[in-house]
Backbone as a ProteinNet text record, in pm:
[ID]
protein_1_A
[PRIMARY]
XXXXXXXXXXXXXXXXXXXXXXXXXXXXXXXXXXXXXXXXXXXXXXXXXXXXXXXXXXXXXXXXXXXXXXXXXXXXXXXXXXXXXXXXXXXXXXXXXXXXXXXXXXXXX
[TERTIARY]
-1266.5	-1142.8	-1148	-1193.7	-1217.3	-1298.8	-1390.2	-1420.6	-1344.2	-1256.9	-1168.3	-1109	-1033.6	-947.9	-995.7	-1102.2	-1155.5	-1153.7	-1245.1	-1276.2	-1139.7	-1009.2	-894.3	-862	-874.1	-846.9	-869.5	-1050.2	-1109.4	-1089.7	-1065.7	-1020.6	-873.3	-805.2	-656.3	-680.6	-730.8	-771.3	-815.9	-884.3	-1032.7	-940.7	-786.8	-769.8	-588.7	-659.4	-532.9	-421.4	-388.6	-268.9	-272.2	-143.6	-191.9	-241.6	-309.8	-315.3	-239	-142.9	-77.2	-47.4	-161.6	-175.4	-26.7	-28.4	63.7	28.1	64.9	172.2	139.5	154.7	54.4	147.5	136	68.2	108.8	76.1	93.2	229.8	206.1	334.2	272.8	340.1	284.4	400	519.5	611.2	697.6	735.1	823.7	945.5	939.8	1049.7	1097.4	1233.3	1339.4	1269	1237	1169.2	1297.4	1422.1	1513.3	1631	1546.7	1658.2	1724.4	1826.7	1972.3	2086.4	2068.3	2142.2	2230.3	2360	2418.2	2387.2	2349.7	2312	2184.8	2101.9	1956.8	1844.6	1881.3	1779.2	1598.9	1563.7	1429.1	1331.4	1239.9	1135.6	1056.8	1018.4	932.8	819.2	677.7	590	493.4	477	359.4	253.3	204.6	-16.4	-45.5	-141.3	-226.6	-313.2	-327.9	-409.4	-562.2	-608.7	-737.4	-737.4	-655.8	-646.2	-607.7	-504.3	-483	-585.4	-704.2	-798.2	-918.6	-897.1	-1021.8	-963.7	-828.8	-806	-691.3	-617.3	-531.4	-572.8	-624.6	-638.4	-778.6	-870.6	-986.5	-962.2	-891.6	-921.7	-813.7	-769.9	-661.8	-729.4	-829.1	-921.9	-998.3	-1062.5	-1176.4	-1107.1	-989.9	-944.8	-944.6	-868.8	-850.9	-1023.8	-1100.3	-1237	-1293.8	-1334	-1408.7	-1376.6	-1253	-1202.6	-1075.9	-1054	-968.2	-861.2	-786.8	-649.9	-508.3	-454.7	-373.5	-236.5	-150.7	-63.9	-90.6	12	-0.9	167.2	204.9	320.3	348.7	423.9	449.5	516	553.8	612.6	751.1	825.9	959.2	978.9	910.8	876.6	873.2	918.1	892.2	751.6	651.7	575.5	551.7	535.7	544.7	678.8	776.6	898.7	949.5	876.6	914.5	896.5	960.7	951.5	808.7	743.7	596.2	594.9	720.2	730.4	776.3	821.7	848.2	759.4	669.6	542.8	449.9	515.4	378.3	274.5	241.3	90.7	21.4	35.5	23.9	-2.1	139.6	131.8	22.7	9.9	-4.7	-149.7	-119.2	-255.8	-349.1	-351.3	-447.8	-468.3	-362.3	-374.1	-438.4	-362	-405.3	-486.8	-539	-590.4	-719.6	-699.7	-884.6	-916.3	-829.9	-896.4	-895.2	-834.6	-866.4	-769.7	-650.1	-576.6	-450.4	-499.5	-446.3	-325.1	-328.2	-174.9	-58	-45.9	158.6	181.1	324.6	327.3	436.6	483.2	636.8	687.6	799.9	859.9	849.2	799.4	856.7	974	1009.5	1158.8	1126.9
745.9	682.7	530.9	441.3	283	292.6	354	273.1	257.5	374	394.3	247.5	273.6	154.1	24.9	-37.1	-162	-158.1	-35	-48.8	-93.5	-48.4	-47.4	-211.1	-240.5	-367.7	-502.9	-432.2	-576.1	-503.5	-462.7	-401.1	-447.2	-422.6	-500.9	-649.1	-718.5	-885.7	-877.8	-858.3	-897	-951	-869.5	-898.9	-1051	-1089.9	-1159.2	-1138.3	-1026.4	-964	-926.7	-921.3	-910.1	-755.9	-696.9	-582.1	-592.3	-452.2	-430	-278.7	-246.3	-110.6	-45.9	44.2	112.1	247.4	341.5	293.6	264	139.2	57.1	131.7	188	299.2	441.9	515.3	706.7	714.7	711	772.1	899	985.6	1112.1	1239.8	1133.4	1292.5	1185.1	1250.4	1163.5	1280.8	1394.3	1507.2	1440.8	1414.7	1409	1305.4	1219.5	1068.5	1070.7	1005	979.2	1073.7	1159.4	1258.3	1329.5	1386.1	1441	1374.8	1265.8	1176.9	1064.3	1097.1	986.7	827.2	836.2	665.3	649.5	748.2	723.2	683.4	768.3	724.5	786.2	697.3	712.3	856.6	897.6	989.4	881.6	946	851.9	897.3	849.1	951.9	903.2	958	919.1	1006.9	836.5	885	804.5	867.7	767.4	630.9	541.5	460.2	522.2	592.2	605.6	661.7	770.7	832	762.2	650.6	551	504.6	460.5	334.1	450.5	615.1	667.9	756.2	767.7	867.6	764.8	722	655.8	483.2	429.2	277.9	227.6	334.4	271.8	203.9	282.2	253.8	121.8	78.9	-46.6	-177.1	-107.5	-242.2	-274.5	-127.6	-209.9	-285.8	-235.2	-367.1	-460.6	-512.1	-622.7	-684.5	-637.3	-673.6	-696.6	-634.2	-589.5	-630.8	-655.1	-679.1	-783.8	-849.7	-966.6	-929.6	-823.8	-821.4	-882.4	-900.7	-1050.7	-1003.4	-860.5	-787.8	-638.8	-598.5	-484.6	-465.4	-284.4	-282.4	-189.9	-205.7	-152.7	8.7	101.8	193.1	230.7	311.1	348.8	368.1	503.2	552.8	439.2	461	476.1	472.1	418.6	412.8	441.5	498.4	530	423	465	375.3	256.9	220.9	79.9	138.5	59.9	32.2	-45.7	16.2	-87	-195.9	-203.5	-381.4	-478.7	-407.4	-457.6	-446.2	-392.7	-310.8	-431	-542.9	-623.8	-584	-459.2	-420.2	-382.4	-358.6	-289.1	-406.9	-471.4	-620.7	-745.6	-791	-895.4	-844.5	-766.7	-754.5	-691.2	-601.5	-496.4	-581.7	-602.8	-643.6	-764.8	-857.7	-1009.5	-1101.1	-1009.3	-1095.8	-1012	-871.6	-806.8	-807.2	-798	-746.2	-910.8	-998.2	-1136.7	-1155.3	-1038.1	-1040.5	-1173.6	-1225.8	-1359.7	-1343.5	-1279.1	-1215.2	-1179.9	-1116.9	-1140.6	-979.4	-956.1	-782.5	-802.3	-661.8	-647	-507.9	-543.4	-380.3	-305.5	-171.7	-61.8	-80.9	-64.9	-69.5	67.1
-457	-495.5	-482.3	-386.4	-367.6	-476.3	-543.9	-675.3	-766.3	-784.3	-906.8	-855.2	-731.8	-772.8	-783.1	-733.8	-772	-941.2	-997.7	-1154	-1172.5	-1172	-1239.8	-1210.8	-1088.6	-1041.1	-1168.7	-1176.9	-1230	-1368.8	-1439.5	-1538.5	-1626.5	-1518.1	-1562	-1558.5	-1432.9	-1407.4	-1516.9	-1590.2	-1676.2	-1804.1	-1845.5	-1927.3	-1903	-1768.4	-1818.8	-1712.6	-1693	-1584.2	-1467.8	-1380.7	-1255.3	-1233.2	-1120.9	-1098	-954.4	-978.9	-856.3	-785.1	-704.8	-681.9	-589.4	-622	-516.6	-468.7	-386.2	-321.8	-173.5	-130.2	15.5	168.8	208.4	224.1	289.6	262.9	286.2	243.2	96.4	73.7	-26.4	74.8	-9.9	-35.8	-53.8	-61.7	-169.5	-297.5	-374.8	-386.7	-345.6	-369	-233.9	-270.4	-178.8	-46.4	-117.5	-41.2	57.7	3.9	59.7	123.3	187.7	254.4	123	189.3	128.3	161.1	231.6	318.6	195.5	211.2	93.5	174.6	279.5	319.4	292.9	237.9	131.1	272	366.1	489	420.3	433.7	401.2	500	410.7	518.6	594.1	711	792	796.3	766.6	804.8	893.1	986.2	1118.6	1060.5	1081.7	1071.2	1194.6	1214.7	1338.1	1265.5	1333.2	1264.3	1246.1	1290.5	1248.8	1107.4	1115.4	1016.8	881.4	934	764	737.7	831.5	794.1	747.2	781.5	724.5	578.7	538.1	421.7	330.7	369.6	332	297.6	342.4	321.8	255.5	238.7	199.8	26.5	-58	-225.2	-219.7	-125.9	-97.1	-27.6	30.5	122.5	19.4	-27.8	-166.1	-305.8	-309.7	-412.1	-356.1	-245.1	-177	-152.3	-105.6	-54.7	-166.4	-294.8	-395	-520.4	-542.9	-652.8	-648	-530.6	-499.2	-561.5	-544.8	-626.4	-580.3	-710.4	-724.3	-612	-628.4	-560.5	-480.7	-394.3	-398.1	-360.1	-375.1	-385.5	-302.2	-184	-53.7	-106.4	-10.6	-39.7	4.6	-43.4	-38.5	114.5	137.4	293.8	438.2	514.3	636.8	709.4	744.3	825.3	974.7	1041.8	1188.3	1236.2	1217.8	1248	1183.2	1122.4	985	871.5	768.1	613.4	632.7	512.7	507.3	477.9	373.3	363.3	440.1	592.4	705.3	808.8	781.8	888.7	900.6	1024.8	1080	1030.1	1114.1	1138.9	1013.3	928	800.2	701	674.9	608.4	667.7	811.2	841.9	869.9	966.3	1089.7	1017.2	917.7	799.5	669.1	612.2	503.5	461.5	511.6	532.6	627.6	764.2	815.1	885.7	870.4	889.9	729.9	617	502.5	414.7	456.2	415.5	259.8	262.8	109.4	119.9	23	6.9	-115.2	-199	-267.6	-216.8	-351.7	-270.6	-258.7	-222	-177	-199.4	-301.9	-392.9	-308.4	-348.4	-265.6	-443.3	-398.5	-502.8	-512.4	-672.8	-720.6	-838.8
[MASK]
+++++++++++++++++++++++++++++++++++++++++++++++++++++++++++++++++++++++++++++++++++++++++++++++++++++++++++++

């Protein structure tokens, strides 16, 4: 899968546009993401970190590493207690400063 997504990466770059992978990261339930809850409380889903950095984060590091991509686009979900687009650890400490991603990061809409 990190190849696919680099190919796609430099693939879309190649012609011009940004590439912006999603969904950054473990979002793996889109049935009833948001509860049944009319206040639209999000699912939360706990992974351990090992487990994101060995099943979940690799085809996201190799764009970032491999294919310098321009965005990436956080997910709806909950992260072990945060929104990912609020998730320090995820955004700052993973993304940008072990994986060296110098782009910007959109919330899913």
């Amino acid at each position: 899968m990190p190849a696919d997504a680099v190919a796609g990466v430099l693939g879309v770059q190649s012609q011009g546009a940004l590439a912006c992978p999603k969904h950054f990261a473990a979002y793996n339930q889109d049935t009833n993401r948001f509860e049944l809850d009319p206040e639209w409380k999000t699912v939360d889903v706990y992974v351990d970190k090992r487990v994101l950095h060995e099943l979940y984060l690799p085809a996201f590091k190799a764009a970032v590493q491999e294919a310098d991509v321009a965005s990436a686009m956080c997910t709806y979900n909950m992260l072990n207690g945060y929104f990912t687009c609020e998730n320090d650890w995820l955004r700052n400490t993973t993304l940008r400063q072990e994986w060296g991603f110098t782009g910007f990061v959109v919330a899913d809409w």
